[in-house]
Backbone as CSV, one residue per row, in Angstrom:
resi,resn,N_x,N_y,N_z,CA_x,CA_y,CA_z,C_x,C_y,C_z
1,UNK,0.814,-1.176,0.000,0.000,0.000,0.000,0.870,1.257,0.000
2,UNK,2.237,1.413,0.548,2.904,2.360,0.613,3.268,2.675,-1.023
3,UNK,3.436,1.523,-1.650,3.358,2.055,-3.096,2.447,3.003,-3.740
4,UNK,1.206,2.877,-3.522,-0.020,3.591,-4.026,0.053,4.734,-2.839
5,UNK,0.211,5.312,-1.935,0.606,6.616,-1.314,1.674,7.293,-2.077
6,UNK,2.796,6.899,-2.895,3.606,7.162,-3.566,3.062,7.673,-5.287
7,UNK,2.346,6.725,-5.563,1.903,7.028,-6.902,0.935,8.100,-6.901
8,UNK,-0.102,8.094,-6.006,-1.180,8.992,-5.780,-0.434,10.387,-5.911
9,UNK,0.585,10.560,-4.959,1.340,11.447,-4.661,2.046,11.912,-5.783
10,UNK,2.377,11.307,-6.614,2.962,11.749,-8.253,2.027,12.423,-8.826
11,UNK,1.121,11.747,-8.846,-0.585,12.238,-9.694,-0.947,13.254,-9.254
12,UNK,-1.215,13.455,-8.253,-1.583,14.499,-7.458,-0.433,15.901,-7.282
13,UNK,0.390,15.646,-8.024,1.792,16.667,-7.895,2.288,16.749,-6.152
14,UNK,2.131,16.208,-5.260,2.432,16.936,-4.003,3.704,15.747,-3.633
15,UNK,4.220,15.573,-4.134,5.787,14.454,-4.243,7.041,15.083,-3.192
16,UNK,6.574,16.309,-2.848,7.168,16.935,-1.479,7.121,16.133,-0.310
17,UNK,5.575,16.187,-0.338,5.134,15.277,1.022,4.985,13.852,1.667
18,UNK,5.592,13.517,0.413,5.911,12.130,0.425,7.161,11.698,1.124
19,UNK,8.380,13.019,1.390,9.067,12.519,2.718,8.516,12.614,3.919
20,UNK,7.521,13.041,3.933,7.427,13.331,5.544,5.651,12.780,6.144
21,UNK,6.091,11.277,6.443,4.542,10.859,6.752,3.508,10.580,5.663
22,UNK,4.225,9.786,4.483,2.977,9.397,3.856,2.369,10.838,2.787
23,UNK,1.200,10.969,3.169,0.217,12.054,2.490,-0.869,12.985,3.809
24,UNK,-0.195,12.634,5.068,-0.547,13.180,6.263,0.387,14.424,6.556
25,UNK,0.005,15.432,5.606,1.514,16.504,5.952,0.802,17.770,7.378
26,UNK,-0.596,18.030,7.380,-1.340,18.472,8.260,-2.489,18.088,8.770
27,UNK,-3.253,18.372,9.517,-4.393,17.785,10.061,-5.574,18.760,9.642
28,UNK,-6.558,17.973,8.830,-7.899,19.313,8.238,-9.109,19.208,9.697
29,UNK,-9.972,19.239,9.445,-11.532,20.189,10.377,-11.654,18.391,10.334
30,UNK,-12.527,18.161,11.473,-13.289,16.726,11.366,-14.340,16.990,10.091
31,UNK,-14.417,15.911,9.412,-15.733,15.697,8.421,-14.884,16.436,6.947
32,UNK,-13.411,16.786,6.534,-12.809,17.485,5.708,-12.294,15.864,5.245
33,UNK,-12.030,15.953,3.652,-11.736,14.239,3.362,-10.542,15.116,1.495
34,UNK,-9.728,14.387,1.696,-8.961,14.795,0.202,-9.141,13.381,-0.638
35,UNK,-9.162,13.088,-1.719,-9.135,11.908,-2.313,-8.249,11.788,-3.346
36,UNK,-7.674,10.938,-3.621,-6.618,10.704,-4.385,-7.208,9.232,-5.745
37,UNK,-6.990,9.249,-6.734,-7.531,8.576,-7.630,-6.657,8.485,-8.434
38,UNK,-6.463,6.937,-9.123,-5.520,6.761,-10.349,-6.186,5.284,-11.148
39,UNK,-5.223,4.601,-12.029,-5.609,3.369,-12.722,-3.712,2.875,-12.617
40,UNK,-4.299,1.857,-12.273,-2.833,0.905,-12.802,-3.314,0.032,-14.496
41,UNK,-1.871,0.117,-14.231,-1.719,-0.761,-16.159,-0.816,-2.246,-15.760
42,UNK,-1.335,-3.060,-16.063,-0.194,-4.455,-15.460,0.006,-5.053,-17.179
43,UNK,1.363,-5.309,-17.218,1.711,-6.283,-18.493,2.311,-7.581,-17.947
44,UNK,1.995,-8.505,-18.242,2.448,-9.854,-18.064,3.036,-10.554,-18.949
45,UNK,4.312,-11.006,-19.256,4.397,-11.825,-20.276,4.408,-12.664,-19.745
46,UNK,3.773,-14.063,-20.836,3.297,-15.506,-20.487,3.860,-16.259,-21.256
47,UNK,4.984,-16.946,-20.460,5.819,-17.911,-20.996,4.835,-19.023,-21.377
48,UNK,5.219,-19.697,-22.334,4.635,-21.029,-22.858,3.757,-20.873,-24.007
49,UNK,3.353,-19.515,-24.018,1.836,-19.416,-24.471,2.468,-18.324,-26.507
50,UNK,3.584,-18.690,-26.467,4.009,-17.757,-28.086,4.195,-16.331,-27.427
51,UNK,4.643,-15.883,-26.217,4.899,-14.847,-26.321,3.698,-13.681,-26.146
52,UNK,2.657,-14.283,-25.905,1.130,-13.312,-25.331,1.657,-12.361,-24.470
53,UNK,1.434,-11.074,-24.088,1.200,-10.660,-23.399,0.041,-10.403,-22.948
54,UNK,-0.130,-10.479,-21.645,-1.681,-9.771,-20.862,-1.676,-8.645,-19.965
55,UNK,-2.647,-7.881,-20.678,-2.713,-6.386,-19.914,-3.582,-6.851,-19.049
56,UNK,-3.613,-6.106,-17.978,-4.688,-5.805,-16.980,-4.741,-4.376,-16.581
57,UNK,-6.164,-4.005,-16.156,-6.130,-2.451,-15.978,-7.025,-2.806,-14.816
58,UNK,-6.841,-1.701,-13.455,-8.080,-1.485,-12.869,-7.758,-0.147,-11.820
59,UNK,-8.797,0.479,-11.409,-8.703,1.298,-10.712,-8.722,2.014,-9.775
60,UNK,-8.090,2.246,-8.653,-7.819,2.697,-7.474,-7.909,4.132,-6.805
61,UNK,-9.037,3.870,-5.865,-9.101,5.577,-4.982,-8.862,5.428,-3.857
62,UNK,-7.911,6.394,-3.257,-7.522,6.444,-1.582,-8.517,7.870,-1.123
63,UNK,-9.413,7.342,-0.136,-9.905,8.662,0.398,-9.486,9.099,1.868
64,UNK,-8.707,9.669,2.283,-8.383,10.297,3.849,-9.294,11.331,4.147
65,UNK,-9.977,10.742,5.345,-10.262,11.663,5.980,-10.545,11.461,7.636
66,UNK,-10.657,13.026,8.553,-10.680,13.359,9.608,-11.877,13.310,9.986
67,UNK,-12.248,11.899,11.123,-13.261,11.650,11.902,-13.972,11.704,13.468
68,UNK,-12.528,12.515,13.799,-13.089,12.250,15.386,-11.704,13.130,15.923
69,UNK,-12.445,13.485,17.356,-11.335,13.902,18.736,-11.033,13.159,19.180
70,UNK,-10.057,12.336,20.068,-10.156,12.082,21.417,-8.873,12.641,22.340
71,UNK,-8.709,12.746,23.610,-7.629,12.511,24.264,-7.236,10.876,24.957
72,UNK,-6.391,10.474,24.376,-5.570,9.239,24.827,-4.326,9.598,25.404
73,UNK,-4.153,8.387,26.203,-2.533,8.346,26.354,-1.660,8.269,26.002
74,UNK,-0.884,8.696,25.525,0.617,8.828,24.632,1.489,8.569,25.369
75,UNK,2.301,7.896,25.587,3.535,7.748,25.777,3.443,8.327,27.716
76,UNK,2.884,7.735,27.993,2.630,8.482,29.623,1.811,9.313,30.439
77,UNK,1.214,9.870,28.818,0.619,11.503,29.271,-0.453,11.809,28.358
78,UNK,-1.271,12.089,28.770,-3.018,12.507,28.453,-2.594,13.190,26.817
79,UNK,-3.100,12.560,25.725,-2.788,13.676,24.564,-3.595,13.901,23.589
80,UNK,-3.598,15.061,23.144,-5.085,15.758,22.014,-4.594,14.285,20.468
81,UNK,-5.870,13.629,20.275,-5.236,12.688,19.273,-6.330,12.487,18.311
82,UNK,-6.816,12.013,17.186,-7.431,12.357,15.981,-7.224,11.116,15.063
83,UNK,-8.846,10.595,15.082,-9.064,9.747,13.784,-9.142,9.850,12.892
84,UNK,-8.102,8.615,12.050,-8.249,9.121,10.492,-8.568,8.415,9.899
85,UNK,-9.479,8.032,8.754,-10.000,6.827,8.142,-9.076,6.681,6.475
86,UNK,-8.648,6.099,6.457,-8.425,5.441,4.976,-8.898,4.654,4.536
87,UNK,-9.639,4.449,3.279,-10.376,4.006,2.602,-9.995,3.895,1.375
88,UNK,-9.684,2.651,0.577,-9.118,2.357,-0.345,-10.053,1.157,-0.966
89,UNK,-10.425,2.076,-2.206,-11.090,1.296,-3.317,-10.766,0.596,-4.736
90,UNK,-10.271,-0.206,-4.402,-9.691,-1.303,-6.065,-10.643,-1.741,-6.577
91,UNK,-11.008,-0.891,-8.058,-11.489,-1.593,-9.224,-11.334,-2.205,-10.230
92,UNK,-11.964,-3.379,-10.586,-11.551,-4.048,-11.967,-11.995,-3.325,-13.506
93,UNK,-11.386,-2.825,-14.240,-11.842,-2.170,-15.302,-11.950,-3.732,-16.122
94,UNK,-11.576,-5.116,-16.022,-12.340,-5.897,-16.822,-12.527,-7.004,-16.308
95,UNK,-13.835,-7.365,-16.282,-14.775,-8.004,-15.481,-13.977,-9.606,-15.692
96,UNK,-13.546,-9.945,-16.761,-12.994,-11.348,-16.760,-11.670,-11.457,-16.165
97,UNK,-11.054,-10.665,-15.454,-9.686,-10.746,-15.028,-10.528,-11.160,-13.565
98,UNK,-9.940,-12.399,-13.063,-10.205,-12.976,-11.587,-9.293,-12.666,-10.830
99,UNK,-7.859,-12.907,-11.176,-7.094,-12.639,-9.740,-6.977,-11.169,-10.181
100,UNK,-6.440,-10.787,-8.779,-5.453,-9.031,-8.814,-6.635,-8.554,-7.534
101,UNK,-6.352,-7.544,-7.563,-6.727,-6.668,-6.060,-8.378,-5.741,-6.437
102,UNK,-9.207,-5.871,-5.664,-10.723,-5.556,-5.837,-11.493,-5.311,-4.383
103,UNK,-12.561,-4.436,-4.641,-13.074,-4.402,-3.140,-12.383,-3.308,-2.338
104,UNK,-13.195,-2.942,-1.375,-12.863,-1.630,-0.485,-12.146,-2.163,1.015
105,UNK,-11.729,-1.512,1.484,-10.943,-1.598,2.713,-10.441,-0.559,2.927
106,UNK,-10.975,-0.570,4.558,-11.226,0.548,5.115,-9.809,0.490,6.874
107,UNK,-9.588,1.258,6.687,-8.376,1.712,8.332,-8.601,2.953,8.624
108,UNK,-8.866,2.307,10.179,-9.024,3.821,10.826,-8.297,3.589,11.964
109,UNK,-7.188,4.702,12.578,-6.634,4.725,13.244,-6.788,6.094,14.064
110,UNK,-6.159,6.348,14.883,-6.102,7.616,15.769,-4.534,7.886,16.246
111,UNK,-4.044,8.586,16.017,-2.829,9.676,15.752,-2.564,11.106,17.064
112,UNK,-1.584,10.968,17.920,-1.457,12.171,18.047,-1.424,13.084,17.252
113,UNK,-1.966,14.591,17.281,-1.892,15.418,16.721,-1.003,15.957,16.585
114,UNK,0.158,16.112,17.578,1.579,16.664,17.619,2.338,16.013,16.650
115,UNK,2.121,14.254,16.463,2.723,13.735,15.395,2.772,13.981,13.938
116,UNK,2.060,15.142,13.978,1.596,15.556,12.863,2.271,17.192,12.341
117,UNK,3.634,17.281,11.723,4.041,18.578,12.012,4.338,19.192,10.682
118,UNK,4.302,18.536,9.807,4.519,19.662,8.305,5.990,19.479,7.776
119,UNK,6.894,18.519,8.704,8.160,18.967,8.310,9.134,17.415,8.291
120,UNK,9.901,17.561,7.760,10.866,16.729,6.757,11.076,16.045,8.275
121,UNK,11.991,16.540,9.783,12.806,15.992,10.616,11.814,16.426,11.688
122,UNK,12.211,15.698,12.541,11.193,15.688,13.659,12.526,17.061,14.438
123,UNK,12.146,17.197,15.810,12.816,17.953,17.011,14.446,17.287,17.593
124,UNK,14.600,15.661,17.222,15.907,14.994,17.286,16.578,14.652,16.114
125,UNK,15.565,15.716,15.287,16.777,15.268,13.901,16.563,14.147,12.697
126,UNK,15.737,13.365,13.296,14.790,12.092,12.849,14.029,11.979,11.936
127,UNK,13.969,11.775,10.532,13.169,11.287,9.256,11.625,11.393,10.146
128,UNK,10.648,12.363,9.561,9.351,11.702,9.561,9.064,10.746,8.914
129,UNK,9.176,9.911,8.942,8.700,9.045,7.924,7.200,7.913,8.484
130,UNK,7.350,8.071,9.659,5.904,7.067,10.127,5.315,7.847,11.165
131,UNK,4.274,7.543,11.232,2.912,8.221,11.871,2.759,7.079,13.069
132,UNK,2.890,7.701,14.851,2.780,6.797,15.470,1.088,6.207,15.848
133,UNK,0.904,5.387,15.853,-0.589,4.514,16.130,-1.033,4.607,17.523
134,UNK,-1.824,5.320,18.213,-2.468,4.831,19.887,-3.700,3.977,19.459
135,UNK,-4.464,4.043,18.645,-5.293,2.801,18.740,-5.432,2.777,16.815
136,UNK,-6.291,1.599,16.827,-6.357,1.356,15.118,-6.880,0.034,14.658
């Protein structure tokens, strides 16, 4: 899945924010949702068969969005923290292709809000690169 946060992120031009946390670069209003949408193209070549290739196409939407308050515990201490739902929809653009990826699936987690800062290095210097989890 970190692949398709990456591609979205091409599509979407914002390839900045892709060092720092995914496509979580700030926190919007509860009930605020961004969506991200693309198509993959798959080529297969199929040994045995003269050299066939098989395309497959189908198409994929990531929707984020901000669902909730709570205060949880963080790391010791009472903290302002915020649900986020991801929702990821794989479609088949052709109905006779059986295997490959289809169907919605849904993650929702809750995030300190502090974990959430806009910027490349955290306060020790440290890659943002992951978003810590208190529940999910």
């Amino acid at each position: 899945m970190c692949r398709l946060f990456q591609i979205c992120l091409a599509i979407c031009g914002y390839a900045a924010s892709a060092e720092a946390q995914g496509l979580l670069w700030n926190l919007p209003e509860d009930g605020t949702l961004i969506r991200f949408s693309g198509e993959y193209v798959q080529t297969d070549s199929q040994l045995g068969t003269g050299n066939t290739d098989v395309t497959s196409t189908w198409s994929r939407e990531l929707t984020i969005k901000s669902v909730g308050k709570a205060e949880e515990m963080y790391q010791g201490q009472p903290t302002a923290c915020r649900w986020i739902e991801f929702k990821l929809v794989d479609g088949k653009k052709n109905p006779d292709l059986i295997p490959g990826p289809a169907g919605v699936r849904i993650y929702k987690v809750l995030i300190p809000e502090e974990s959430i800062t806009g910027k490349l290095y955290n306060e020790n210097n440290i890659h943002n690169a992951m978003i810590p989890v208190v529940r999910g």
